[in-house]
Phi, psi and omega in degrees: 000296177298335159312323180269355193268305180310276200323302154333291163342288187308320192291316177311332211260320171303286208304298204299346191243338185278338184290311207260117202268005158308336174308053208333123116047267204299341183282308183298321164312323193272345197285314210289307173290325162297317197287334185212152354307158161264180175275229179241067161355085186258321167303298193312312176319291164297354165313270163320327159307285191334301199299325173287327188281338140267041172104358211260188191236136181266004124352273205285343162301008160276333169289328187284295164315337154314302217266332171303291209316309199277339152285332170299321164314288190296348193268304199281350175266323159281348182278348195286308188328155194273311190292014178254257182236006173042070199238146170298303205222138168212124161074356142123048149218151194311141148295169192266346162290346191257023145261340182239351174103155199290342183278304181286004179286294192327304198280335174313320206272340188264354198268317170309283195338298191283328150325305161333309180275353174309278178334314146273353191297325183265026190273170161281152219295323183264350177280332226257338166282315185283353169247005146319286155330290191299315201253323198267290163344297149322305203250008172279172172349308168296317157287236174280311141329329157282354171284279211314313167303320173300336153279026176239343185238117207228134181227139213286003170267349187255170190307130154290330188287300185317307168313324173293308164303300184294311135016297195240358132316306188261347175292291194276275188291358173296311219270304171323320202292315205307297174343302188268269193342294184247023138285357160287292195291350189274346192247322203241241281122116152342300186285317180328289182315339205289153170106225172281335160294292175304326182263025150275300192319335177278318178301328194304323189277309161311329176247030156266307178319311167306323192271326178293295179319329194288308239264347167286303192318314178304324173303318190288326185313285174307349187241355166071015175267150326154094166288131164300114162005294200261028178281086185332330182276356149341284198245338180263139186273207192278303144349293178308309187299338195277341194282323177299334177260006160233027167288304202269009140291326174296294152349286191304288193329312211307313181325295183325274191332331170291341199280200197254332175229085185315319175280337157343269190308331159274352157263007190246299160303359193246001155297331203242322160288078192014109170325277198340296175311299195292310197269018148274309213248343158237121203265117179309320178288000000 
């Protein structure tokens, strides 16, 4: 299921930067190389989980999984950056400034960006405001930019755990959240979606995002690489941290069970998630 859903992704993603030839020649190339290989379009992905566990077509819930995917894309290409985290390497290749250079990393991150909203702009006129509305939120100020700032900015009085947790809320779990929120509204009627139902569908994703994040960090952490302060396996010992993703993974299962085809979403966790992890934190009845 999730495979033929990745390919689908791709091909959308392939099309939307290679079709528009107006794109100067070296920009569509450096677009091309952020967007592929991709990683495990676990947002895009869950765009479509979502829309399918409510009754929606996972046909039409590809451009909008697109549009997560592709801002989740732009984001890592500005964190890639030397005044961010300066990483060398992404996905077992140079980052992309240090392939194309730090000017053309910038205009990369601003051509996704704007793309993303191209793309719903052209949803029908009420989905395509309300999954605007949704991804502009998330991943603004409010959201995953404001996470990516709050690391940068760092003040030696403050909690750490707490900062860390918020962190790994607005960094992470926003964008996650925009993902099921608008495989919600991609399923339904707008007014349908509005309320409690869009705000369970968004907790579902925020608190898959949170746990996934802790549960990265714990890799790198296992793997001996050089944790930031504000990284949870940091500051928590490991136990604690494993008890926490499967607090906010419990959150999700519970989540799963409200929507109308419930395995959906739980078969999309037990796809994305670590054995271990599943075989602690979730319980079948």
């Amino acid at each position: 299921m999730l495979t033929d859903w990745r390919e689908a992704i791709d091909r959308y993603l392939k099309a939307a930067v290679t079709t528009r030839e107006k794109v100067p020649h070296g920009l569509k190339d450096a677009m091309e190389y952020a967007l592929f290989p991709g990683g495990k379009r676990l947002r895009a992905l869950l765009v479509i989980a979502t829309s399918a566990a409510s009754g929606g077509s996972v046909y039409d819930s590809i451009p909008a999984a697109a549009a997560v995917e592709i801002v989740h894309s732009y984001s890592l290409v500005h964190d890639d950056m030397p005044e961010m985290d300066d990483a060398p390497l992404r996905r077992g290749k140079p980052s992309l400034h240090k392939a194309f250079g730090t000017g053309t990393a910038l205009l990369v991150g601003d051509a996704l960006l704007t793309l993303a909203f191209e793309i719903l702009a052209e949803l029908p006129e009420e989905k395509a405001r309300y999954c605007a509305s949704i991804l502009a939120k998330c991943a603004g100020p409010e959201g995953m930019v404001g996470g990516q700032f709050l690391e940068t900015v760092q003040n030696e009085e403050e909690d750490l755990l707490k900062r860390a947790i918020e962190i790994a809320m607005l960094k992470t779990g926003r964008l996650f959240a925009a993902a099921s929120g608008i495989g919600r509204i991609m399923a339904v009627s707008a007014r349908e979606a509005e309320g409690t139902n869009l705000e369970t569908a968004m907790r579902f994703g925020e608190s898959l995002g949170i746990a996934y994040q802790i549960l990265d960090d714990l890799q790198d952490w296992a793997r001996g690489e050089d944790l930031g302060k504000l990284e949870l396996p940091a500051i928590l010992p490991e136990g604690e941290c494993r008890k926490r993703v499967c607090d906010y993974l419990g959150d999700c299962f519970a989540i799963a069970k409200q929507f109308q085809y419930p395995n959906v979403l739980i078969d999309y966790l037990k796809a994305i998630l670590p054995r271990d992890i599943l075989s602690v934190c979730y319980n079948s009845d």
